[in-house]
N, C-alpha and C positions, 0 to 999 in steps of 0.2 A: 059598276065601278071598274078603273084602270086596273088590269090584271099587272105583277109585278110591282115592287116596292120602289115608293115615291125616292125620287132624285133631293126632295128637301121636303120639309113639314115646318108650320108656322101660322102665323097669321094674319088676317090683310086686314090693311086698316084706312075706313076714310072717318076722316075725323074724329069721331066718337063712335063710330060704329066697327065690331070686331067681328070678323069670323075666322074659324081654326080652317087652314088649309091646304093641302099637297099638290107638289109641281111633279109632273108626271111628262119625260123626255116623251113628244109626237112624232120622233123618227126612232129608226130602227135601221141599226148597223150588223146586230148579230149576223146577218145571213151574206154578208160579204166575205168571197174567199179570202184567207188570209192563209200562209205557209210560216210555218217551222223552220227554224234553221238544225238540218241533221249532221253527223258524221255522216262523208260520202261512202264506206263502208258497210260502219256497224246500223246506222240510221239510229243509233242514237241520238236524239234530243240536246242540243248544247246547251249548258247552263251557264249564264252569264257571274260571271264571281268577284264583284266588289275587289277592286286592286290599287294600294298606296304605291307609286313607284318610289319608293323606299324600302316600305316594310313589308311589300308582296301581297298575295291575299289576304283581307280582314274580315272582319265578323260586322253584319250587318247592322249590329249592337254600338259600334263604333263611329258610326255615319254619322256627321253632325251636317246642320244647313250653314251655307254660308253665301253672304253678298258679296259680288267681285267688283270695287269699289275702284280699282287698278288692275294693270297686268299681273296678276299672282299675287294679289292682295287682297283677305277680305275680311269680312266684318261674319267674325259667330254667331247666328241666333237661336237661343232656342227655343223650344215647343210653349214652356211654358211663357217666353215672354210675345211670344205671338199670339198665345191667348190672352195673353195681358192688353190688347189693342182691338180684341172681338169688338166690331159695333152691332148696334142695336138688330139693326136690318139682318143680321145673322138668323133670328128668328120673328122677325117681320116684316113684312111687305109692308110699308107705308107712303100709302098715296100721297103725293107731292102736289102732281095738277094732272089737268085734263085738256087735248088738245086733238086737234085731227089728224089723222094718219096719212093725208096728203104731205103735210108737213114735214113728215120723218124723213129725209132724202135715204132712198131703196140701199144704200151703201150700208147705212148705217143697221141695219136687219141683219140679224144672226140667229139663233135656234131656238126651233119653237117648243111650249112647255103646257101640257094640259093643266090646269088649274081649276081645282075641283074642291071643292066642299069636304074639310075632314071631320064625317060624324054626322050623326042626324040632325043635331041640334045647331048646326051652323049655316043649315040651308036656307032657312028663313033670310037671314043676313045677307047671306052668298047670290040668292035670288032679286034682293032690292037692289045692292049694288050691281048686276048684270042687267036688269032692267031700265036701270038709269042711265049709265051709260049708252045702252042701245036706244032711246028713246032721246039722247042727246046726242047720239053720233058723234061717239069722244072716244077717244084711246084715254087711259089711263096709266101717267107715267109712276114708277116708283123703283123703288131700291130691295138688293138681297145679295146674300154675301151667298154662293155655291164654290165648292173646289178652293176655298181660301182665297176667291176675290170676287168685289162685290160689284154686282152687275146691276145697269138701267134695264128698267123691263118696259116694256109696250104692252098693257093688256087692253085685251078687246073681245067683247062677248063675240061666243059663235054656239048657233044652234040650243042649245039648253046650258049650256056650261062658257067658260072664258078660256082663254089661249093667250098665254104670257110669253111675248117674244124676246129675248137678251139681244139689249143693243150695243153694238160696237162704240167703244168712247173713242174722243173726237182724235184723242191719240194712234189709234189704230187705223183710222182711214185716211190714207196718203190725198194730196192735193193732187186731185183732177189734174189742174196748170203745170202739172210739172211734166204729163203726158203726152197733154193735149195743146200747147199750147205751140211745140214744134210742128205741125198737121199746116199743112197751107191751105191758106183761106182763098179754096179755090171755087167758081159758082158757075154750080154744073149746069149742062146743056139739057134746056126743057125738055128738049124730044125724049130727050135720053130718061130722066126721070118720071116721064110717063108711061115709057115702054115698062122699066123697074116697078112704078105703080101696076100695071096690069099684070106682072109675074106675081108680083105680092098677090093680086087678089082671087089669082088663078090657083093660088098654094091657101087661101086662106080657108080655116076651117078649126072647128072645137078643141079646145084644147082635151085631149086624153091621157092621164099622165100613167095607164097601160099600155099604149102604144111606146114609151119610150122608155124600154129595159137599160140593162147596163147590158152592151151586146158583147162587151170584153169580157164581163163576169160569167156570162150566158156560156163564151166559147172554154175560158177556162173550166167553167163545171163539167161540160161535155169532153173536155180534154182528161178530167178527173176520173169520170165515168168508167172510160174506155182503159183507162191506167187500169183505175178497179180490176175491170176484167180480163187486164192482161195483154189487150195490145196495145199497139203503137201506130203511129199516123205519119206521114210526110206534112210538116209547117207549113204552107207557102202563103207568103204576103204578097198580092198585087200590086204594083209596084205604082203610084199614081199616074192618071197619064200627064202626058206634058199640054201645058195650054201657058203657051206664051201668048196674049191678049195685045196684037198690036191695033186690030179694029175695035173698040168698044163698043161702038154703034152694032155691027155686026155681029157681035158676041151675046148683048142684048137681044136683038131680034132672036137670034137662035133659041135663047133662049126660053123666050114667048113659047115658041113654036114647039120645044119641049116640055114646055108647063104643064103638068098634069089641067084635066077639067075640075074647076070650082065645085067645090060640094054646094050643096043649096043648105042653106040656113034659114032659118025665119026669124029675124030682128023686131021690138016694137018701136016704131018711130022714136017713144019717149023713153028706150034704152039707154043708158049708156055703159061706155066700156068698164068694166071691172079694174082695179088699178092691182096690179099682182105686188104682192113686199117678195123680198129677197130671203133668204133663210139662210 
């Protein structure tokens, strides 16, 4: 079982079949540096203190919510009539439809959530609908209200258990066209895209996702370290070199020629590529 306490408890439902169970966050932020803000003196701790610019500091008893409907206009709400509008999906997952995960455009993929059986007695259930799905090769969409708003999920069995993705609404993903659509539609020179296929496949190799730390995190830890102990270090950033690109052809080849050697992988003919989602 997920060590640490479920992000939501509930339960999921396809059609008439119910079982009780918890979403449990698949990433982990704890271990990222994060600073304080101190007095540059005393190294005391700032405390942030709730301020009406009228009536100065207030009591955090005072706070109400409010919609800003205009500039310096809003609308009060409060606690209890926000629960006055809880929906269902607040404490259930209910399966809507089923559809395949090519489908999803990668945009729309946000944070993944272990979704796990709460209770002995819910496994039975938890196990049919995980097998059904993988034996249909379906994502399963549905609904759930976290943090006071209610998100599309993407689940999909993995390994013994399910993994419920939060999908971004159609609101939140900007139109491609508005990026891409300034880009000249210019069509490149064959040579030139074959030299770039053989750098690709000179670089191509497993994905390992221990190979790729946070190496800013890395250098701040080490920076922390040495704080600890008392001393201090000279900063210097390398400053990038300058590569003004007026032969491309050129630039290319070189590039060849530094490409590391291809690791060796062993493919089976009737492989194909894994389709990665977004997070």
């Amino acid at each position: 079982m997920a060590a640490g306490r479920p992000t939501w408890q509930g339960h999921l439902r396809l059609s008439l079949v119910t079982c009780p169970v918890a979403l449990f966050t698949a990433t982990d932020s704890q271990g990222d540096v994060r600073f304080n803000m101190l007095h540059k003196t005393t190294h005391n701790r700032i405390r942030m203190v709730p301020t009406d610019p009228d009536l100065g500091p207030i009591e955090r008893a005072d706070i109400v919510k409010g919609y800003a409907y205009e500039k310096d206009k809003y609308v009060v709400v409060t606690q209890d009539e926000i629960d006055s509008v809880r929906l269902e999906s607040t404490r259930t997952i209910d399966i809507e439809r089923f559809v395949s995960a090519a489908e999803i455009d990668r945009l729309y993929w946000d944070n993944p959530y272990f979704l796990v059986p709460d209770g002995k007695l819910a496994a039975e259930a938890y196990a049919v609908i995980r097998e059904a799905m993988r034996k249909e090769g379906q994502v399963a969409l549905g609904r759930v209200v976290m943090h006071q708003r209610e998100r599309l999920l993407a689940i999909e069995p993995r390994d013994n258990g399910m993994v419920a993705w939060s999908l971004r609404t159609h609101r939140e993903v900007r139109d491609a066209a508005d990026y891409f659509d300034d880009i000249p539609d210019l069509k490149a020179d064959a040579a030139m895209i074959q030299i770039a296929q053989k750098i690709i496949e000179q670089k191509e190799g497993p994905f390992d996702p221990e190979q790729f730390n946070d190496r800013y995190e890395d250098a701040l830890r080490d920076l922390i370290a040495e704080k600890r102990k008392g001393k201090s270090r000279q900063i210097t950033v390398e400053a990038p070199e300058e590569t003004n690109v007026v032969d491309l052809m050129e630039a290319l080849r070189r590039s060849l020629g530094d490409a590391p050697k291809p690791r060796k992988t062993v493919r089976s003919k009737a492989s194909k590529p894994v389709r990665k989602k977004a997070s």
